[in-house]
C-alpha positions in Angstrom: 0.0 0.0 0.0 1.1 3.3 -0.8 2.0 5.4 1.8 -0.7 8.4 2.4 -3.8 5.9 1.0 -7.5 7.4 2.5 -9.9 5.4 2.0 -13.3 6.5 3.7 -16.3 4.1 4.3 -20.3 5.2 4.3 -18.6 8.1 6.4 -21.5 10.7 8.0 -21.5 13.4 9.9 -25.1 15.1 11.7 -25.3 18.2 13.6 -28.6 17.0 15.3 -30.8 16.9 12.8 -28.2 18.7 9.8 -26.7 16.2 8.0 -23.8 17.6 6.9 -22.0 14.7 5.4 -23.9 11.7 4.2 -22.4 8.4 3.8 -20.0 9.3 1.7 -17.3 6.6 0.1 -14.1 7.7 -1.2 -10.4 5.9 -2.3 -7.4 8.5 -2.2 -4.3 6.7 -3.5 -1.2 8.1 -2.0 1.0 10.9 -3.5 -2.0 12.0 -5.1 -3.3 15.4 -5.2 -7.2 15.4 -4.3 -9.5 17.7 -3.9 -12.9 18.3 -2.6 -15.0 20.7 -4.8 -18.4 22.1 -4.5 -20.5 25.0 -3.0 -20.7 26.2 1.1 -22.5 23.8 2.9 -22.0 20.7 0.5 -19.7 19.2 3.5 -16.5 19.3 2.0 -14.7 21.1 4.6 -16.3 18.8 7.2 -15.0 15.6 5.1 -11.5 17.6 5.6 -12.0 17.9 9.2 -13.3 14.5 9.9 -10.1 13.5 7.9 -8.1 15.6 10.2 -9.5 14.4 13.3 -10.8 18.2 14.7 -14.4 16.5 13.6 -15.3 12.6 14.7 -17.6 10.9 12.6 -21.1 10.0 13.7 -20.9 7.1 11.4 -18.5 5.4 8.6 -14.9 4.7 9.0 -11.9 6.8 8.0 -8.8 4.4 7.1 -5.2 5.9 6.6 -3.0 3.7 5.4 -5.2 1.2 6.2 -5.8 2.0 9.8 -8.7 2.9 10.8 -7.9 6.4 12.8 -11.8 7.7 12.6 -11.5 8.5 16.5 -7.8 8.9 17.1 -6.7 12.4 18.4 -5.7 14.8 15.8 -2.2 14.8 17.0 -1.6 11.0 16.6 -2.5 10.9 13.2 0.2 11.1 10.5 -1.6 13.8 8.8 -1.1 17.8 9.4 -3.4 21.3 7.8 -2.8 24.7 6.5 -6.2 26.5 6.6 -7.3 29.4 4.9 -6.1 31.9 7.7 -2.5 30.3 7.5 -2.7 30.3 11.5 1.1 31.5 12.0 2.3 32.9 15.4 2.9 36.8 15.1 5.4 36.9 17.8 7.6 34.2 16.3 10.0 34.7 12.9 9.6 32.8 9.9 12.4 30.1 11.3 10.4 29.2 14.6 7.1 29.3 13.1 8.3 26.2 11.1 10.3 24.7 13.8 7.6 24.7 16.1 6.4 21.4 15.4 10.0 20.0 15.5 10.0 21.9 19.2 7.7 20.1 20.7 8.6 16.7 19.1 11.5 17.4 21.2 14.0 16.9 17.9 18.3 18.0 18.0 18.6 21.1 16.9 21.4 20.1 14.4 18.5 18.2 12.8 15.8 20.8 13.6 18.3 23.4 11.4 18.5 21.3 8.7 15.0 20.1 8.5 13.7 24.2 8.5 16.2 25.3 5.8 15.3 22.3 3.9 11.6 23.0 4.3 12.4 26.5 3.8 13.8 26.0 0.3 11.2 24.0 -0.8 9.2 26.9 -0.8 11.4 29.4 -2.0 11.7 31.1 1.6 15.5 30.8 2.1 17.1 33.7 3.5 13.7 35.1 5.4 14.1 32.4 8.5 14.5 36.2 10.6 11.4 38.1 9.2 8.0 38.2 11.5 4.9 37.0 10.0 3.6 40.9 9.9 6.2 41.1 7.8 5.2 39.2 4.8 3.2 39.1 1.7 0.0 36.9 1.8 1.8 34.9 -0.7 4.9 34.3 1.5 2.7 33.8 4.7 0.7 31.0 2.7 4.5 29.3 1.9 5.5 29.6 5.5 2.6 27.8 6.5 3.3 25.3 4.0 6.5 24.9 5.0 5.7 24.5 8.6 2.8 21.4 7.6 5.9 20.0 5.5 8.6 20.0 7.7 7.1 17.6 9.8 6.9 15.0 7.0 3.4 13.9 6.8 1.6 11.3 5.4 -1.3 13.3 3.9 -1.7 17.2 3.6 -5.2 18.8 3.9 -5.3 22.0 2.9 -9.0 23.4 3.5 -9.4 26.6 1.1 -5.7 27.8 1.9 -5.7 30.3 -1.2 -8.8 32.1 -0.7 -7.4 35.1 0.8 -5.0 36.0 -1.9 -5.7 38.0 -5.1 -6.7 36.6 -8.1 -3.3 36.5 -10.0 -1.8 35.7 -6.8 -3.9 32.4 -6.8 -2.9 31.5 -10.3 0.8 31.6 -9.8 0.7 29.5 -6.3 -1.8 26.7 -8.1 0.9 25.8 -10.4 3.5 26.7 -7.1 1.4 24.1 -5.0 0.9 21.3 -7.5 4.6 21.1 -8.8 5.7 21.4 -4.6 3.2 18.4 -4.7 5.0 16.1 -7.4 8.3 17.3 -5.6 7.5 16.0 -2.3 5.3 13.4 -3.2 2.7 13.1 -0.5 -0.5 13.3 -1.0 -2.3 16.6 -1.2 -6.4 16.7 -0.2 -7.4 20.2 -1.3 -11.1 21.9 -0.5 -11.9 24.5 -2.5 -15.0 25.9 -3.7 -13.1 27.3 -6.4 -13.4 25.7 -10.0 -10.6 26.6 -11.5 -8.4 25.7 -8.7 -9.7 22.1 -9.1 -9.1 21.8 -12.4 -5.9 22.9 -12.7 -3.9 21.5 -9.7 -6.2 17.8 -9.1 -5.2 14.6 -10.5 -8.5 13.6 -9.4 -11.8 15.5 -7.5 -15.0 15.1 -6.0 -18.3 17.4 -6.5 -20.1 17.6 -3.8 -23.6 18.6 -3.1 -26.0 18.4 -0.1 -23.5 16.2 2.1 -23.0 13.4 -1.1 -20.6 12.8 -3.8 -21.9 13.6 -7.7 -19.3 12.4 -9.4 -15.9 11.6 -9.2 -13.1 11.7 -12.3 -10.5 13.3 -13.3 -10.6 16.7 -14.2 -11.1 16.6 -18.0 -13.6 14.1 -17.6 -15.6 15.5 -15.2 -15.8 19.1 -16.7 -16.4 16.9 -20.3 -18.6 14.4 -19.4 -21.0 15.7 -16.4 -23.0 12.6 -15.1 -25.4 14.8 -13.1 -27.4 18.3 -13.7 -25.7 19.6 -10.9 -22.3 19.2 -11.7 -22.7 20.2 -15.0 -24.2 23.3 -14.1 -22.0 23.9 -11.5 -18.8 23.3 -12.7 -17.9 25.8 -15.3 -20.3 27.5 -17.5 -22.9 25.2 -19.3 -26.1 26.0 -21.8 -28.7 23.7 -20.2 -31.8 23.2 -22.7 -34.9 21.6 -21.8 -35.3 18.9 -24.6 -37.4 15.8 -25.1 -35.5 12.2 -26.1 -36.9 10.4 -29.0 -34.3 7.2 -28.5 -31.4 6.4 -30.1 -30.6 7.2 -33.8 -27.3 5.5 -34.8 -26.1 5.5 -31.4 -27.0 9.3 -30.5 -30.1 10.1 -28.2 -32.3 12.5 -31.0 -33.9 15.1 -28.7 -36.3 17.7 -29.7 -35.7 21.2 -28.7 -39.0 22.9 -29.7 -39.4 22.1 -33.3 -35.8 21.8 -34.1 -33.7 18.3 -33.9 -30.5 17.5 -32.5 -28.6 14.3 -32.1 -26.0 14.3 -28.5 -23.4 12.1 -28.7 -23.0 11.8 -25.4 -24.8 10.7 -21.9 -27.2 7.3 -22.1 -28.8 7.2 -26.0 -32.2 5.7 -25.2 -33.5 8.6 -23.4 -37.4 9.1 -24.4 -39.2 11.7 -22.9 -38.7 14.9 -20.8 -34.3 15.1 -20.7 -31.8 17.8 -20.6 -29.1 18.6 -22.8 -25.8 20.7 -21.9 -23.1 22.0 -24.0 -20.7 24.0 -23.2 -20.0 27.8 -24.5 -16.5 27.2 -26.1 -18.1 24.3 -27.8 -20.9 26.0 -29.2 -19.9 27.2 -33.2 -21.3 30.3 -34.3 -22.0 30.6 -37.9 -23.9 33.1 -40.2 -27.6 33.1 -40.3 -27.8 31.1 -44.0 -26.5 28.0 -42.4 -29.3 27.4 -40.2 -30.5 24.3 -42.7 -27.3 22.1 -41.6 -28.7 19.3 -38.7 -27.6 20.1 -34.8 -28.4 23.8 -35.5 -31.1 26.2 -34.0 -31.5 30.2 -35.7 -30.8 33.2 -32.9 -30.0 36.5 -32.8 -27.4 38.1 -31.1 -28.3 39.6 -27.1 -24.7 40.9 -26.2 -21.4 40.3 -27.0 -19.0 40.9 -23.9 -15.1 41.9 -24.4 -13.2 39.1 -21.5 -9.9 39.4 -22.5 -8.5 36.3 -23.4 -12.5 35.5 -25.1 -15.5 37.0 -26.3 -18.5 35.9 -24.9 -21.5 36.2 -27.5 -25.2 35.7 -25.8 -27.8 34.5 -28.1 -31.3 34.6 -28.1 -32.0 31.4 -30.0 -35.9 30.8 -31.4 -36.6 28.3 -28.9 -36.9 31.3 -26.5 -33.8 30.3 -24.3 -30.4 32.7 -24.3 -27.3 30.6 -25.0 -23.6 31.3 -24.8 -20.9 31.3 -27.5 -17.3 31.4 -26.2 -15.2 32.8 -29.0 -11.1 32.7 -28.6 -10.0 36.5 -28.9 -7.6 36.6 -32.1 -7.6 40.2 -32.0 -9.8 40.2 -35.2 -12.8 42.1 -35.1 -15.9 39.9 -34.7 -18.7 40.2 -37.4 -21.2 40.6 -34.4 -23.5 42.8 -32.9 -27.2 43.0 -31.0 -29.2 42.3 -33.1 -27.4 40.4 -36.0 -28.7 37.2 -36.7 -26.7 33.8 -36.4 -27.0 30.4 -36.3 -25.8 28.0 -33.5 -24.4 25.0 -34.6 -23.7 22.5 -31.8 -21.7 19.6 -32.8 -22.7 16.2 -32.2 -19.8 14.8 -29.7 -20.0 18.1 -27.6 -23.9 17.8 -26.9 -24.8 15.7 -24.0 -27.8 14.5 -22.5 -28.2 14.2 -18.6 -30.9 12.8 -16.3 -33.8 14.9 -16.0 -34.1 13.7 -11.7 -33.6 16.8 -9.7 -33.7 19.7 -12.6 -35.6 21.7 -10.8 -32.4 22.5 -8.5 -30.2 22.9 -11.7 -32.6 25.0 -13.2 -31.1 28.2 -12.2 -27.8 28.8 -14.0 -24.5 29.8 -11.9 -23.9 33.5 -12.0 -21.2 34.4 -14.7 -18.4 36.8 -12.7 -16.9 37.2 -15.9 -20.2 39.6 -17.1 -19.2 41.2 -13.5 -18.4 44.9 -14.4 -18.0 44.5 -18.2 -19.6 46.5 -21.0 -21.7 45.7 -24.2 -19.5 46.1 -26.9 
């Protein structure tokens, strides 16, 4: 067994009558990096803390390394934290903050030195072991505390929400910081984040969760691709979700009917019949002029808003169904034959439409807010 293996079993958690966690199951292979994604409240950071021992389980069984520690003290488990507040002691430099664990485990201070500045240059802190905390940028405080979790050589790091603090472009950089620190010291990493991005970028693997349960679990690509439930696919990233009815499969696509147009999605079961969903996603969706609308997987629009995003332009359409739609367009710094009110046609292709259970829409139903419409203008 690889060292730093979680494995949780039917693993719950009630506050009286809340049931925060419920039943969950879960299989972290060591020197993995994990993380926990989904909205407040879903239970993730109580799956984290259960993990951690500051929470015990009122049902289930948490295994490390397969022993079962689900009611062992916090401090005799081989795992260790950095939350989202970093936690450092003010009065104490940037050398004794990470030493303190070595402190109290009563190590030689020959060893203690070495295992500090080794720490320290894992994180590309060498040279501030004599700052204070008060001192430092948020970025350098969230390496110190990083440092002090790693010194002590632990079998798993949790790290509940630990960039949350920082600015956005501060965030980016330390995602690809914290994941490469991750393959360097090669333990493994269970990150909770409410944060999309974050999840996709640094995970080999993550969970959604919603509601105290697990919605799917996959690698990244494959669960932002292939969304197995409405909520994740509405949740994670932006998605067009259409109301549609299944008609079966036609060679081995589900034909749905949006209104009086048909489309064929290649993906999800192909047998649906009756009330379904169908999700694609904006950089998926082709925009083409308004003469094309006879081609199959296509439905006529006319252009809402287009929306300047930097690296993208977001087109909104306001298809003849009745529903607005997204196009994603890369920015080539071409000027785009749109405006509101020109006419288009969507074309969605076949592999990137995907039908999804109907059960539980009407929680879906209400699309994510965008924050990149946040504060932009209407070209």
């Amino acid at each position: 067994m690889t060292r730093g293996e979680i494995l949780l079993i039917e693993l719950s958690k009630r506050f009286g009558d809340l049931v925060a966690v419920d039943s969950i199951d879960l299989n972290i292979a060591g020197a993995e990096f994990f993380s926990l994604l989904g909205p407040s409240g879903c239970g993730k950071t109580t799956t984290l803390r259960m993990i951690a021992g500051f929470e015990q389980p009122t049902e289930g069984r948490i295994l490390l390394d397969g022993v079962d520690v689900a009611y062992t003290p916090p401090h005799k488990r081989n795992v260790n934290t950095v939350f989202q507040n970093y936690a450092l002691f003010p009065h104490l430099n940037v050398f004794d903050n990470v030493a303190f664990g070595l402190r109290r485990a009563k190590r030689p201070k020959d060893e203690l030195r070495r295992r500090v500045g080794e720490a320290l240059e894992l994180v590309q802190l060498s040279g501030f072991e004599r700052r204070k905390s008060s001192q430092l940028s948020g970025g350098q405080q969230q390496r110190v505390a990083l440092a002090r979790a790693l010194v002590l050589n632990p079998a798993v790091l949790l790290l509940d929400e630990p960039l949350g603090a920082l600015d956005a472009k501060l965030r980016k950089t330390l995602q690809i910081e914290l994941k490469t620190l991750q393959q360097e010291v090669g333990i493994t990493f269970l990150y909770v984040t409410h944060d999309q991005e974050e999840a996709l970028t640094m995970s080999d693997r993550l969970a959604v969760m919603n509601g105290g349960r697990i919605e799917q679990i996959g690698a990244p690509q494959d669960v932002y691709e292939t969304p197995e439930t409405l909520f994740v696919a509405d949740f994670l990233g932006v998605s067009n979700l259409m109301d549609a009815t299944g008609r079966g499969s036609v060679d081995g696509r589900c034909r749905v009917e949006i209104g009086r147009f048909e489309l064929d999605a290649g993906g999800g079961p192909s047998d649906v019949t009756g009330a379904a969903k169908v999700v694609i996603r904006p950089e998926r969706v082709e925009l083409e002029p308004h003469e094309a609308d006879s081609g199959p997987n296509r439905l006529p629009g006319m252009v809402e808003r287009v929306v300047y995003v930097g690296s993208a332009v977001q087109v909104l359409v306001r298809v003849a169904t009745g529903e607005t739609l997204q196009a994603l367009v890369t920015n080539t710094g071409a000027e785009l034959p749109y405006e509101q009110g020109t006419p288009v046609t969507l074309h969605f292709p076949a592999d990137a439409l995907r039908v999804v259970p109907a059960e539980g829409a009407s929680e879906a139903e209400e699309p994510a807010e965008d924050s990149s419409l946040s504060g932009l203008e209407s070209r």
